[in-house]
N, C-alpha and C positions, 0 to 999 in steps of 0.2 A: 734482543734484536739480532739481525742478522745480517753485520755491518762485512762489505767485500773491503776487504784490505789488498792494496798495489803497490804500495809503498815497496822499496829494495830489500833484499836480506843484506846484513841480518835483523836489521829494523822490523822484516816483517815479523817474523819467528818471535821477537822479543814481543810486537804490541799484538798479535795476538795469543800469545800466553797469559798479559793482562786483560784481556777482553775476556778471556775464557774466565779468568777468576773472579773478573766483575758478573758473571752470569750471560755473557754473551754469546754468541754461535759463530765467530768469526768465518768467512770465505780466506780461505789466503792463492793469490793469484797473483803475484809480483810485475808489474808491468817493465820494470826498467833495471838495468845493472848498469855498472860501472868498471872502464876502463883505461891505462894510463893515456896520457890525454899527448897530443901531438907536439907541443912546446915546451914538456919535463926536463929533454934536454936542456935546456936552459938555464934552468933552476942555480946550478951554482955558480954560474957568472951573474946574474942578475942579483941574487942573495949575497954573493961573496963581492959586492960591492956597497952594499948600502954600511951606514955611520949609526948611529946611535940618535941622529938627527933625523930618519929617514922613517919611512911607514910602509907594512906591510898588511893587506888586508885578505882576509882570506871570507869569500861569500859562502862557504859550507865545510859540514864536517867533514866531507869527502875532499874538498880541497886543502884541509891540514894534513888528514891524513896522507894523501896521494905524495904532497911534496915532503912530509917527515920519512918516507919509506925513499924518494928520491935523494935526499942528504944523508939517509943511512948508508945508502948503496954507494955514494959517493966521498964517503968518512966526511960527511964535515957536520957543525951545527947549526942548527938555528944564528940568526945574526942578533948581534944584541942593538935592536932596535925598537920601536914602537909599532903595538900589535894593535888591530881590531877584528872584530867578527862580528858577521852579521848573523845574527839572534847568537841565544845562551848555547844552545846546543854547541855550536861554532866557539862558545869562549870555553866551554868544559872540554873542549879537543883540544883548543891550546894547551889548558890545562895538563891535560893528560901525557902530552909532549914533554912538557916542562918550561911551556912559558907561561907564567904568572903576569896577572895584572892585566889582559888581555881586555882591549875597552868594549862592551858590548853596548849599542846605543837602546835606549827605549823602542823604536822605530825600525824593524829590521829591514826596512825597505831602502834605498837608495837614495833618498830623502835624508833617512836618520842619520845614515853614513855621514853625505856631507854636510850635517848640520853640527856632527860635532865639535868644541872649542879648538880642541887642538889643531883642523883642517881649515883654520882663517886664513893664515899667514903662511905661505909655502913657496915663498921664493929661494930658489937655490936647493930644494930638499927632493929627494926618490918618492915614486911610492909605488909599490909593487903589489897587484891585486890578481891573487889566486882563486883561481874558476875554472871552470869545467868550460864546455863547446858551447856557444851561442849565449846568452843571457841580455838583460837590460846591459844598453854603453852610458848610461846616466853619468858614473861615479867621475871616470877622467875627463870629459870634457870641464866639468864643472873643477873642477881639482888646478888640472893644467890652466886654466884660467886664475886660479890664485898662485899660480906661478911654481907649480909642482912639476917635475917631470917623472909621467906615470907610462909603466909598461904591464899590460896583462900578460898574463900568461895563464897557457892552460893545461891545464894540470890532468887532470882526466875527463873523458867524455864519454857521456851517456848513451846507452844503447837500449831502446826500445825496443818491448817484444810485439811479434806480429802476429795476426791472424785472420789471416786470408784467407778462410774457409766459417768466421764466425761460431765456430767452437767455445771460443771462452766466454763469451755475451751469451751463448745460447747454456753454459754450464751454471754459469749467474743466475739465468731467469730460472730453471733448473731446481736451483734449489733455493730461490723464493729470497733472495738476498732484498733487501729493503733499503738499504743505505750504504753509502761510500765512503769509507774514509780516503781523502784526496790533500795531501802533503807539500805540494806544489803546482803554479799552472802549467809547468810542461805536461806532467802528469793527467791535468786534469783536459788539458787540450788534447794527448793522446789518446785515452780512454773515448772523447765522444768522435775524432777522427774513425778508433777501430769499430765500432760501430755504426752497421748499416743502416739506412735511412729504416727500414723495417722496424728494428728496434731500438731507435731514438727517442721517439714518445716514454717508453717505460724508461730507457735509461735518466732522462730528462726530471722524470716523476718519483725516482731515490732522494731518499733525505741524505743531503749532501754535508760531511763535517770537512771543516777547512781549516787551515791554518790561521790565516790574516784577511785584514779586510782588501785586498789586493786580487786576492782570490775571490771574495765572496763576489766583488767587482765582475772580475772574469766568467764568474759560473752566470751571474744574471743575464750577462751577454750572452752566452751560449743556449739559455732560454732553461736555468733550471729555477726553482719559487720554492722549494724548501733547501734554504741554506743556514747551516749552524756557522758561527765564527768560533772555534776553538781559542785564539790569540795564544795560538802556540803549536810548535808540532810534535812535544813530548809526548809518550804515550798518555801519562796525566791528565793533561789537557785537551786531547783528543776524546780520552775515555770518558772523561767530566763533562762535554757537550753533550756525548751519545749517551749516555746516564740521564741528563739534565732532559734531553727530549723523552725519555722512555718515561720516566716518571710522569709527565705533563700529558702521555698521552693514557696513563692508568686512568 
């Protein structure tokens, strides 16, 4: 198949080196980067106040990352407090930092967040939730109602690329790209944004692979009818749905 990948480097570079090995013909077209986010400042008065009683939640790997490179810069560490991530990807960056034990729920939705045990009971405790610009505000209302006091902060924000001349849709149909791998719905909201009403129809008519069923939600709204659920956004399980459809369609 000949699936366009959007996804950020270096995530792209990496999942289509595994596409390539699985037999695939990757597009790679990067729709978005990342940069430090307007509230970093922050970071060590916010962190250099939380106990050992307190929570810190971080919604992506880019938000570990961003504030581990911010407490380097500013000599200090990680607090020893209680960690979550939302999905695996997000607890193997704690990982990688050096904080263990890092709770990742079943649910990486904002649901699972505050469904889990330890977020009942939160009177008198921090909790501090690392994200990039804009996202669902689910997690703190429901939080501060169990009597938490929660401050976002954000850590880095995302930059979208543009094209105002329809070059990169017209580079797509071009070379006969079939499918999308789409990682998140910002992503997937931007992609049918930069395309013009002309070529919505075809963009609409790609075999669409997604993450979560949050997404798959999203794409059916936007009017697409072949949608894969990955239930993941590792390369594996991306690669595993676009395998899974090419076989079905031998």
């Amino acid at each position: 198949m000949i699936p366009l990948v959007v996804r950020p480097e270096p995530q792209a570079s990496s999942l289509s080196q595994a596409l390539c090995a699985a037999g695939h013909q990757p597009v790679v077209s990067p729709l978005l980067s990342f940069v430090e986010g307007a509230e970093s400042h922050r970071l060590p008065e916010l962190l250099g106040q939380l106990s050992e009683h307190d929570y810190v939640i971080a919604v992506s790997v880019h938000a570990v990352d961003f504030t581990d490179n911010a407490l380097q810069q500013h000599h200090m560490d990680w607090p020893n407090a209680h960690y979550i991530a939302v999905g695996q990807a997000t607890g193997d960056a704690f990982t990688a930092v050096g904080i263990l034990g890092a709770a990742v729920p079943d649910d990486p939705r904002s649901e699972g967040i505050i469904s889990l045990p330890g977020l009942t009971q939160l009177a008198g405790r921090r909790v501090i939730i690392l994200r990039g610009n804009g996202g669902r505000h689910m997690i703190a209302p429901t939080l501060t109602d169990r009597g938490a006091r929660v401050d976002y902060c954000e850590v880095y924000r995302r930059q979208y690329r543009s094209d105002p001349n329809g070059k990169l849709v017209k580079s797509w149909q071009s070379k006969q790209v079939d499918s999308i791998i789409i990682t998140s719905g910002g992503l997937l909201s931007h992609i049918v944004q930069l395309t013009n009403d002309r070529a919505k129809d075809w963009l609409r008519s790609r075999l669409l692979i997604v993450p979560s069923i949050r997404v798959v939600l999203e794409a059916k709204e936007l009017g697409f009818t072949q949608i894969i659920n990955a239930e993941g956004a590792s390369n594996q399980a991306l690669i595993a749905a676009l395998d899974e459809r090419k076989r079905n369609d031998r």
